[in-house]
LOVO-784935 format. One line per 4 residues: number of its first residue (from 1); for each residue z, y, x of N, C-alpha, C. Coordinates in steps of 0.1 Angstrom, whole numbers, plus 5000, padded with zeros to 4 digits. Atoms other than C-alpha are relative to their C-alpha. Layout:
NUM> Z:Y:X:Z:Y:X:Z:Y:X ~ ...
! end
This chain:
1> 5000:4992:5012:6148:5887:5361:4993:5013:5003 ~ 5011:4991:4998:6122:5916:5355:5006:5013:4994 ~ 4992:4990:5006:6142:5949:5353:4992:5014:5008 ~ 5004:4986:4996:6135:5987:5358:5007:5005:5011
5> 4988:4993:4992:6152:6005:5391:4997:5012:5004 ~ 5003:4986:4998:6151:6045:5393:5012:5002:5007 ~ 4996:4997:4991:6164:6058:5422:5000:5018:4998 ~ 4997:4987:5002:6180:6091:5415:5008:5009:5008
9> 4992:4994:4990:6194:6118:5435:5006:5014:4989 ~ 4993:4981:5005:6216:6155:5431:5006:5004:5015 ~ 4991:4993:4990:6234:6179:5450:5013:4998:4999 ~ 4987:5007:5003:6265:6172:5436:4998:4992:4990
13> 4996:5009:5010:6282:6149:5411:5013:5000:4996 ~ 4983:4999:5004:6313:6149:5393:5003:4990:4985 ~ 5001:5008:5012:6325:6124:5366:5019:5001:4998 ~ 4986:4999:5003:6358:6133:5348:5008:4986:4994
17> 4993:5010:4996:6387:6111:5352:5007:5002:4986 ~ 4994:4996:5011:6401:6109:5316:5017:5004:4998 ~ 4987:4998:4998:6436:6109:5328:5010:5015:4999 ~ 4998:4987:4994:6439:6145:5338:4990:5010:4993
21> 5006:4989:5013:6436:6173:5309:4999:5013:5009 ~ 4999:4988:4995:6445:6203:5329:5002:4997:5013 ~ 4998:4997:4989:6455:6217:5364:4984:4991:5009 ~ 5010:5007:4991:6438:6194:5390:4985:4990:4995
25> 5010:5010:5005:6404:6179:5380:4996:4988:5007 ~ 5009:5007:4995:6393:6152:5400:4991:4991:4997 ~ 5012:5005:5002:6365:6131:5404:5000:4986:5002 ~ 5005:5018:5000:6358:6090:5398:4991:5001:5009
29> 5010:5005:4988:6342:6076:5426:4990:4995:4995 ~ 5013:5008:5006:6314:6059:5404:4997:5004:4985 ~ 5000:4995:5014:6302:6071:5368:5002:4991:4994 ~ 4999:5010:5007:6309:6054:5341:4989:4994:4991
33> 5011:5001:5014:6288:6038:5313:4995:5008:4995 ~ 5004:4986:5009:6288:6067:5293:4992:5011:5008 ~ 5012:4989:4992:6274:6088:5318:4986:4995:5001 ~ 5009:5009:5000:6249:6064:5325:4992:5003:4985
37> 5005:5002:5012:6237:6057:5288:4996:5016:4996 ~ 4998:4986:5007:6240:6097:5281:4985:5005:5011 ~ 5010:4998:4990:6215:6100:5314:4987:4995:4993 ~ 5012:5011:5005:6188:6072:5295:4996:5012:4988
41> 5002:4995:5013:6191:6091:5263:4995:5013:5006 ~ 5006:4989:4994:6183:6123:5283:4983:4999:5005 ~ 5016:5000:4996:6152:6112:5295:4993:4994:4987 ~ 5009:5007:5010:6141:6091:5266:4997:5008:4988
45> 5002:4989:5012:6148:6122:5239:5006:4993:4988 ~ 4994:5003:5013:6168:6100:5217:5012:4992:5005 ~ 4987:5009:4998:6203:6084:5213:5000:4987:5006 ~ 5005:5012:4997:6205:6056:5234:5014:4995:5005
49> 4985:5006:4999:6238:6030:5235:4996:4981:5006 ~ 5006:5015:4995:6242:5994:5248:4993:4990:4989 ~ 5006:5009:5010:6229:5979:5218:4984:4999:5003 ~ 5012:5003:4997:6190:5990:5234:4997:4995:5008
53> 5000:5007:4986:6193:5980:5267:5014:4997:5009 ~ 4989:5000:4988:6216:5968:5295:4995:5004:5011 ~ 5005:4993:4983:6221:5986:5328:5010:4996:5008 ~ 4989:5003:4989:6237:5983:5360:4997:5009:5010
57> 5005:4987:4990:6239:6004:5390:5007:5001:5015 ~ 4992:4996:4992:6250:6011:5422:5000:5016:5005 ~ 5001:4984:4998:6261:6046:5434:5010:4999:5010 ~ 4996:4988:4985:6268:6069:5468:5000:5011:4999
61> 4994:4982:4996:6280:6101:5481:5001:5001:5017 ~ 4995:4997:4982:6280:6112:5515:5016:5007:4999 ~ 4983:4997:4996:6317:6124:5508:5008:5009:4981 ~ 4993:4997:5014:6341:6143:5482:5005:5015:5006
65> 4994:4987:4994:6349:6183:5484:5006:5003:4988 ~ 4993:4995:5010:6368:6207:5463:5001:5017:4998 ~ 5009:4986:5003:6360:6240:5449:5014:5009:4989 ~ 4993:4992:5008:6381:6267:5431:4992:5002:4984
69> 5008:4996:5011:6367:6272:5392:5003:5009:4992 ~ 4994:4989:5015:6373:6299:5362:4995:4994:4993 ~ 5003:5002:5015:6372:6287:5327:5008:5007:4995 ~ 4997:4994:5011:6372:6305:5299:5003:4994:4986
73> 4994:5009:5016:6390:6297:5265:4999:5007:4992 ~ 5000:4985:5012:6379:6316:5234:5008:4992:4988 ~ 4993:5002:5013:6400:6314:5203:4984:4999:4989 ~ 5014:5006:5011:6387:6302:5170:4993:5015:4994
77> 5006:4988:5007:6372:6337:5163:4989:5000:5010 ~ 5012:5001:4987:6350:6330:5197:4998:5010:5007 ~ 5002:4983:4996:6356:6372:5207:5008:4997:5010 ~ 4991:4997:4996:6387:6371:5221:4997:4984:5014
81> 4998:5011:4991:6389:6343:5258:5007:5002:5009 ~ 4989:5004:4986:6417:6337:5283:4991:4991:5011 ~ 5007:5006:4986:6405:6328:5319:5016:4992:5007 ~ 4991:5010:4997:6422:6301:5336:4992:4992:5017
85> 5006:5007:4989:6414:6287:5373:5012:4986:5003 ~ 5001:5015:4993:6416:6251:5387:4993:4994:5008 ~ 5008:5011:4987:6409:6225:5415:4988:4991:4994 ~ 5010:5016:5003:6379:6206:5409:4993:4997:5005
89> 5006:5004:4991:6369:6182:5428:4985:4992:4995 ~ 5013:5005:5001:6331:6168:5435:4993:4993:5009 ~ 5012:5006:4988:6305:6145:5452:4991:5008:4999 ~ 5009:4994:4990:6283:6156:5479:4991:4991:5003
93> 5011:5007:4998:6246:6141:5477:5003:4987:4992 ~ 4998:5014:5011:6253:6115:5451:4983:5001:5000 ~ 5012:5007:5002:6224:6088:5450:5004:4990:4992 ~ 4998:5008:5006:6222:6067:5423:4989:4988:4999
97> 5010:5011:5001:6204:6032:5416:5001:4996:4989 ~ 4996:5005:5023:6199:6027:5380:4992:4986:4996 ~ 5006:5007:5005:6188:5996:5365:5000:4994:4988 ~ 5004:5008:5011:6174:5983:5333:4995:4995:4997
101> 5013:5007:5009:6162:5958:5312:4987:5004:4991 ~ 5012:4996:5009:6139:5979:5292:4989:5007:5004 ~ 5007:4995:4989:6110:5982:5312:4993:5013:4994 ~ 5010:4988:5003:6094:6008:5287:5009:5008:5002
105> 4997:4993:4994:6116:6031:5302:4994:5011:5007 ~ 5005:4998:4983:6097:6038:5332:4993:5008:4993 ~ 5001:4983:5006:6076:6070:5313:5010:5005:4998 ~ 4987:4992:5004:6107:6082:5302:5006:5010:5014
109> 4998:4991:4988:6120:6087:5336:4995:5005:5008 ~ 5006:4992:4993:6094:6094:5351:4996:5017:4997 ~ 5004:4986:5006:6089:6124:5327:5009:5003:4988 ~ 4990:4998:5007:6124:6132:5313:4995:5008:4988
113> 5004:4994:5010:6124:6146:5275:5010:5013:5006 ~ 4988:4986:4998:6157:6169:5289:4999:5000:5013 ~ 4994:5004:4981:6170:6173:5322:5012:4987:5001 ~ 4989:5010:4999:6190:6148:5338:5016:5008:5009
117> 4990:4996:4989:6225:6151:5351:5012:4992:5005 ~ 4993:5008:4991:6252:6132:5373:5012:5006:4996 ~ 4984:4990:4999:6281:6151:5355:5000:5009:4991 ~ 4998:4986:5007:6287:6183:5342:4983:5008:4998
121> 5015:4994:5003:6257:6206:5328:4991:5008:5011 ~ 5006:4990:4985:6253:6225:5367:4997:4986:5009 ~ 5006:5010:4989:6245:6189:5382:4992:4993:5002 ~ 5011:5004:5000:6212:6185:5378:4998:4987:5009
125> 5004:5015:4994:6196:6152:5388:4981:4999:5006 ~ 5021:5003:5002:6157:6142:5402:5000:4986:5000 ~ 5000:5016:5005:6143:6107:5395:4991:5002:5010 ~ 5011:5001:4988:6127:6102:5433:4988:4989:4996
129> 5010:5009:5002:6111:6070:5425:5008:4988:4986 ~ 4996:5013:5008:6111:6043:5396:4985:4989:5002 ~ 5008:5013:4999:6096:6009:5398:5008:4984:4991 ~ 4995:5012:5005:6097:5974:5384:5002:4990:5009
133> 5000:5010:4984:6111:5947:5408:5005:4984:4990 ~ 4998:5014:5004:6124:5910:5400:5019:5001:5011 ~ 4987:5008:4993:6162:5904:5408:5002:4987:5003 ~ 5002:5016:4997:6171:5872:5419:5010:4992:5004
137> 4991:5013:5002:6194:5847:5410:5006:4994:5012 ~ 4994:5004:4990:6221:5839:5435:5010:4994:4994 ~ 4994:5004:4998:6253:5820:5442:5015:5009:5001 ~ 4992:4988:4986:6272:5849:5465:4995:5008:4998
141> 5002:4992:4992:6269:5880:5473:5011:5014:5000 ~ 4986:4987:5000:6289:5917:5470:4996:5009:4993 ~ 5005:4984:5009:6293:5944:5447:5007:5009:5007 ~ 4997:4989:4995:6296:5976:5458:4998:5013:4992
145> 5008:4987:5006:6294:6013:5443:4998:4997:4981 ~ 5003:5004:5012:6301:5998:5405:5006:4999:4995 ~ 4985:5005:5010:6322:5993:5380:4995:4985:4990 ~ 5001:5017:5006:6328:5956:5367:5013:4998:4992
149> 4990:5001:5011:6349:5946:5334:5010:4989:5005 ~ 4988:5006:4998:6383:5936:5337:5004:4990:4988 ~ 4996:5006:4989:6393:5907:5340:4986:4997:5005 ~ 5011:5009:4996:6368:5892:5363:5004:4992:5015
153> 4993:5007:4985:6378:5864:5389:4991:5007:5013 ~ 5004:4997:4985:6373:5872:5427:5004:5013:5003 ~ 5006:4989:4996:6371:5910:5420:5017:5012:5001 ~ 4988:4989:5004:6402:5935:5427:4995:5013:5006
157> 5000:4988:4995:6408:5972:5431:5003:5009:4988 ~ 4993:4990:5012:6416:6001:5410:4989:5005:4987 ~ 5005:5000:5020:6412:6001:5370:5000:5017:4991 ~ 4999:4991:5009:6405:6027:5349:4995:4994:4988
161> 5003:5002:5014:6400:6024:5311:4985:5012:4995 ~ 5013:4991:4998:6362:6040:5302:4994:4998:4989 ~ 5004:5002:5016:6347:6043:5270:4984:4992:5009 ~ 5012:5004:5001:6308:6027:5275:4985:5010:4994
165> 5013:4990:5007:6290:6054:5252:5006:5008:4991 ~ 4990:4996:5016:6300:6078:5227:4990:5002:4987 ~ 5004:4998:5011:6289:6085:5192:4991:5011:5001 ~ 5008:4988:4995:6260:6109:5190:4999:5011:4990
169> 4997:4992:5010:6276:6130:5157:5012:5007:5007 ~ 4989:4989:4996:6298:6160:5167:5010:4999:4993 ~ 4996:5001:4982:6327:6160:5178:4998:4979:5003 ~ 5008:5009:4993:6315:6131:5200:5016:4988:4998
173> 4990:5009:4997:6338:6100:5197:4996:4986:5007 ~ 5000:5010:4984:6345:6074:5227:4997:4985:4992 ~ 5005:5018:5004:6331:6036:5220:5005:4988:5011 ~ 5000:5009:4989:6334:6005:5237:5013:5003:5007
177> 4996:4995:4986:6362:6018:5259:5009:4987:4999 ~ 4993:5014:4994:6380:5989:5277:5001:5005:5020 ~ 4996:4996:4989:6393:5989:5311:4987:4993:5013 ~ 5015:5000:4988:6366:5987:5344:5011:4999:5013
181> 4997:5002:4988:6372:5975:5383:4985:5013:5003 ~ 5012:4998:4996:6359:6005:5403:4999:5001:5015 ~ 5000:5005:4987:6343:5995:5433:4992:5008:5009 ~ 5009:4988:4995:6332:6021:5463:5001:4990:5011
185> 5004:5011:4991:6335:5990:5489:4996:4989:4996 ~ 5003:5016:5003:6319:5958:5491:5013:4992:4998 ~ 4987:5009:5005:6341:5933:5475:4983:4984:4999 ~ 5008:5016:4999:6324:5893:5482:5002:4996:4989
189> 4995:5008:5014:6321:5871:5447:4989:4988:5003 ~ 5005:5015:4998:6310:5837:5446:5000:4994:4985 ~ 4999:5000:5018:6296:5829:5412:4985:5001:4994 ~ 5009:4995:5005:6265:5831:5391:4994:5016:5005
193> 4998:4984:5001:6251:5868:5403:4983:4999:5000 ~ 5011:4997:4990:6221:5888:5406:4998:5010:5010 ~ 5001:4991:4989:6209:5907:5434:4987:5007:5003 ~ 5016:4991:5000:6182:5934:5443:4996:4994:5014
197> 5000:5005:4985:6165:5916:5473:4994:5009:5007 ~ 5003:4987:4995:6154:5947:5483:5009:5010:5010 ~ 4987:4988:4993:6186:5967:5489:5007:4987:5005 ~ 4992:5008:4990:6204:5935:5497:5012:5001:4992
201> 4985:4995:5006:6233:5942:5469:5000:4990:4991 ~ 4997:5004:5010:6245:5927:5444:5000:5008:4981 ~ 5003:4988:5012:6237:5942:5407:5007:4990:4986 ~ 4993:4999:5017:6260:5939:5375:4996:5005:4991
205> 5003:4996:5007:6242:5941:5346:5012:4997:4985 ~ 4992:4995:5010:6263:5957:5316:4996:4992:4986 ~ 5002:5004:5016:6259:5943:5278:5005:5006:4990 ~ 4992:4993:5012:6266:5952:5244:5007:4988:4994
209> 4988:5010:5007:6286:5918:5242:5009:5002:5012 ~ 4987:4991:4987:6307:5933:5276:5004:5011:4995 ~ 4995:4985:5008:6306:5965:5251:5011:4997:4993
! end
């Protein structure tokens, strides 16, 4: 299969855990769809959901730190704001491996319409390289660094529920959401897969009939 892979980097990364409104923030080991999809739309300059393309991905961090923050809360008059500090935690050197079916992409990322970002609006992203490669139809192999929809035989580890994309009219409402395996170790599957023969991984490509 003939797909897009842009190889993206940051300094940090952070992807909120919808669980946790206040106090402690922490950080999902892997983005979710919506990040993802919100990233494409950023480069492409237009709304973009699983209905245009499917993607899949794997993602790294050389580690996880944690930082003191202030936020400010302004009342509905927007004058008046209460300050408020909290833990929030973040990846260090997040690399991501993005892949799509939509090869006309590849201007897009190469020459974002916005900035890209891995998170919040201070986590800037660069697109080191993108190219088109050929995945390749296997038997076996392992996912790692991904999130895969629950149920799925072979695959365990810890679930969270993740929307896929949200609505692109204000306020923003969550789509798709359904529960996700997410995986920061190799986990072995035996089954229809494909794989980047490049990196040697295994790659989960997403749908808008998995949406």
């Amino acid at each position: 299969m003939r797909v897009l892979r842009a190889y993206i980097i940051g300094w940090t990364a952070s992807f909120r855990n919808p669980l946790f409104v206040s106090g402690f923030q922490p950080t999902l080991p892997v983005p979710p769809l919506s990040t993802l999809y919100g990233l494409l739309s950023a480069a492409w300059g237009e709304w973009m959901t699983p209905e245009q393309t499917d993607i899949g991905f794997v993602f790294q961090s050389a580690g996880r730190a944690r930082d003191l923050e202030t936020v400010y809360e302004f009342d509905k008059t927007r004058i008046k704001a209460k300050s408020n500090v909290y833990t929030r935690e973040f990846l260090i050197e997040p690399e991501l491996y993005l892949y799509t079916t939509s090869l006309w992409l590849k201007a897009s990322l190469e020459r974002p319409h916005y900035p890209l970002l891995l998170g919040r609006s201070t986590e800037l992203a660069t697109v080191v390289d993108v190219r088109e490669i050929e995945l390749e139809h296997v038997t076996e192999t392992a996912y790692q660094g991904t999130l895969l929809p629950f149920p799925m035989e072979q695959i365990y580890g810890p679930m969270q529920s993740l929307p896929t994309h949200f609505t692109p009219e204000r306020p923003r409402r969550p789509q798709g959401t359904r529960p996700f395996y997410l995986l920061t170790h190799p986990i072995p599957y035996q089954g229809d897969a494909w794989i980047d023969p490049e990196m040697g991984w295994g790659v989960f490509l997403h749908s808008e009939v998995e949406s």
